[in-house]
C-alpha positions in Angstrom: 14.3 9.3 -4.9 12.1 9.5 -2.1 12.3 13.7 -1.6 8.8 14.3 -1.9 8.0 12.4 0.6 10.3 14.2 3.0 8.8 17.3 1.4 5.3 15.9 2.7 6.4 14.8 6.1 8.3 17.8 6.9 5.1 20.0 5.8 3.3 18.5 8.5 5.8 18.5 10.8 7.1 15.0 10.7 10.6 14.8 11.6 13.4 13.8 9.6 17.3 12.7 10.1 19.6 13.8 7.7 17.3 14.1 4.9 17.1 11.5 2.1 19.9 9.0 1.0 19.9 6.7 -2.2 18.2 4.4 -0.1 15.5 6.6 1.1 16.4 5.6 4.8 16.0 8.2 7.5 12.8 8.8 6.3 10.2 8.7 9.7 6.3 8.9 8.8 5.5 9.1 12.2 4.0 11.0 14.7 0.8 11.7 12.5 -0.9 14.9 12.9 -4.9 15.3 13.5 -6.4 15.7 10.3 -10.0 16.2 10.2 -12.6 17.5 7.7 -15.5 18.1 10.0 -15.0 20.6 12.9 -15.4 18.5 16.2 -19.1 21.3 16.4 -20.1 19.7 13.3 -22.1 16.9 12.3 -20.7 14.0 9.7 -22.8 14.5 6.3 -22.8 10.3 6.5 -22.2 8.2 9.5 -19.3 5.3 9.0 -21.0 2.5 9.1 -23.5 3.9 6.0 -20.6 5.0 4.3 -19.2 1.4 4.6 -22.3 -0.1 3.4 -22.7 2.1 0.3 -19.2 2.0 -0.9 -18.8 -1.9 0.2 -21.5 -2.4 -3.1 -18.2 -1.4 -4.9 -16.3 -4.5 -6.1 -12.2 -4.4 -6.2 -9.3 -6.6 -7.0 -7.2 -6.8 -3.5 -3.2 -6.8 -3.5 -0.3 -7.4 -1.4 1.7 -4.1 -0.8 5.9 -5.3 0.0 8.6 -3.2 0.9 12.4 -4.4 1.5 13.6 -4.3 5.4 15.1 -1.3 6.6 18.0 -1.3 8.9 16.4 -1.6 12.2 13.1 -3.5 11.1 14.3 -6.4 10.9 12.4 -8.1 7.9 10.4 -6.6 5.1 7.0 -5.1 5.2 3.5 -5.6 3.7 0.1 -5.0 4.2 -3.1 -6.2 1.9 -4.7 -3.0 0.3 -7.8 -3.2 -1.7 -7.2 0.7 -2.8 -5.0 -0.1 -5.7 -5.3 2.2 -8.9 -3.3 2.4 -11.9 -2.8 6.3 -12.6 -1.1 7.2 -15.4 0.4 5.9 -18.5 3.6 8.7 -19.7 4.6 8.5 -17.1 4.0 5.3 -15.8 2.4 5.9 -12.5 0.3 3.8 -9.6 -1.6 4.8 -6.3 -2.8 3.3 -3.3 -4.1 4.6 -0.4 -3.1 4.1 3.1 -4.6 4.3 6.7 -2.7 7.4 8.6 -2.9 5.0 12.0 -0.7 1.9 9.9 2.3 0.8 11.7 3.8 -0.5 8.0 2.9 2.7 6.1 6.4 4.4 8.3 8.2 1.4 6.9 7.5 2.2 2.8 8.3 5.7 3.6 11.9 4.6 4.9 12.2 2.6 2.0 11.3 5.1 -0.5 9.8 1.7 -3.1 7.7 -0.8 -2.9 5.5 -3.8 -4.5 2.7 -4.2 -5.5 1.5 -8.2 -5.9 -1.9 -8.5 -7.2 -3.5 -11.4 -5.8 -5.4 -14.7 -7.5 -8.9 -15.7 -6.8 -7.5 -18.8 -4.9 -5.2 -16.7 -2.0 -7.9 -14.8 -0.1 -6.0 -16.7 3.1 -2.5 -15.2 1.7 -4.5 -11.5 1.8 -6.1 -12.4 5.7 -2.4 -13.2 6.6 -1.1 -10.0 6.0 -4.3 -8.0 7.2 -3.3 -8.9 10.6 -1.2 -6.5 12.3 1.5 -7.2 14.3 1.8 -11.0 13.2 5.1 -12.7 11.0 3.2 -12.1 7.7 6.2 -13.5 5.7 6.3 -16.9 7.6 6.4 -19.2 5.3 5.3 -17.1 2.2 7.7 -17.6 -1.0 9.5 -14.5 -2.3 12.0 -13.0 -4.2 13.8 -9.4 -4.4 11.6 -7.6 -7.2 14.0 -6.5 -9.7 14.3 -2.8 -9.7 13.7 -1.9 -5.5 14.1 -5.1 -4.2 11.1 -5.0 -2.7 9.4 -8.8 -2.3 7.6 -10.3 -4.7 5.6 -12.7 -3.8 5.4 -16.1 -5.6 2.9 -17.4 -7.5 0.6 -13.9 -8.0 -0.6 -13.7 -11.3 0.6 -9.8 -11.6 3.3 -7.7 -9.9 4.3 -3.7 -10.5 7.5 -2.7 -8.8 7.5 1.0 -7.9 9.6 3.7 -6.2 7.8 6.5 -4.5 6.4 9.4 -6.4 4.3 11.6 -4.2 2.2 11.8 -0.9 -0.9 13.4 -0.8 -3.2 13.7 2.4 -6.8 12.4 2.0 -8.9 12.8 4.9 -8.1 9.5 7.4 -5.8 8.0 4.8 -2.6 9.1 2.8 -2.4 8.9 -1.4 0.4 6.9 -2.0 1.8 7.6 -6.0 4.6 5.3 -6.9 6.5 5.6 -10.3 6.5 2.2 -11.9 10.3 0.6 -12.6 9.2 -2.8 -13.8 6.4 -5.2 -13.6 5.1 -8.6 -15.0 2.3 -11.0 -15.0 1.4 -14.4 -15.7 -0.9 -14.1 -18.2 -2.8 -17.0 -16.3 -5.6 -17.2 -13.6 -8.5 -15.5 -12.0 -8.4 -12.2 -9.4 -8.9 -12.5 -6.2 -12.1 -9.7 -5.7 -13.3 -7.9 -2.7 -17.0 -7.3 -2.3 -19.4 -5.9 0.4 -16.9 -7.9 3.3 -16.0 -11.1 1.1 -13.6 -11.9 -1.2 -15.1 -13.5 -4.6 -14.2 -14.3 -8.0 -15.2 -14.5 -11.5 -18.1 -15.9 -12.5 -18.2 -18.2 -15.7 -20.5 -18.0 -18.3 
């Protein structure tokens, strides 16, 4: 299930113990290796905070990224992730992309699945919670196993796509995530929660 993504972390010399199992545990995304695409001689074509500003113009929807708890993690994982991308139709296929410094991304790997809730215009405080890192972002938050991975899903979002991993591409700072879709649903109901140059928004009526 989750063999490319020991493929990936042994090809940049990630180590792994055992090799996968059904459950995709022994799976470890850390340490991270240097990846850079400008020589430390050369200068950046953009600085960051330009390249912020420009690409901040951009407006997004902003999910909820679960995963179940491993053996030693003692709860499940999540993070909010604005880079969220359907992929593929046959087959059915999702991506989202990943800091290489986050502390939950090791987590997903050792799970091998994960879920993706898509948030409504009314829980931009649900997202802050679990943009903060190191804090209980479950406390308190409503959830069930998603059907196929078990992965939480989060009540009352108006969309959710359960997924096991696909593929793990490198991409610059971040990682491409690709997860293989196993079941979803939505609400039919409700406005998106949207992300746009540093504040969430909604929907405007006409």
């Amino acid at each position: 299930m989750a063999a490319t993504v020991v493929r990936y972390l042994r090809s940049v010399g990630s180590p792994t113990s055992g090799g996968p199992d059904p459950a995709g545990a022994g799976i470890d995304a850390l340490p991270r290796p240097d990846l850079r695409a400008v020589g430390e001689d050369e200068r950046a074509p953009v600085s960051p905070a330009e390249f912020r500003a420009v690409l901040g113009n951009f407006a997004s929807g902003v999910t909820i990224i679960t995963a179940p708890p491993g053996e030693d993690d003692g709860g499940p994982a999540g993070f909010a992730c604005q880079s969220f991308a359907s992929l593929s139709l046959d087959p059915p296929l999702v991506t989202f992309m990943v800091a290489r410094t986050s502390t939950t991304w090791p987590r997903i790997a050792r799970a091998g699945v994960f879920c993706v809730n898509v948030l409504g215009a009314d829980q931009g405080a649900l997202c802050r919670a679990f943009a903060i890192s190191g804090a209980d972002k479950f406390a308190g938050v409503g959830h069930r196993p998603a059907p196929a991975t078990g992965s939480p899903q989060l009540d009352d979002v108006p969309a959710w796509i359960d997924c096991r991993v696909h593929a793990v591409h490198t991409g610059g700072d971040h990682l491409i995530v690709v997860g293989r879709v196993e079941a979803m649903g939505a609400r039919g109901e409700g406005d998106p929660l949207l992300f746009h140059k540093g504040r969430f928004g909604r929907l405007a009526t006409d």
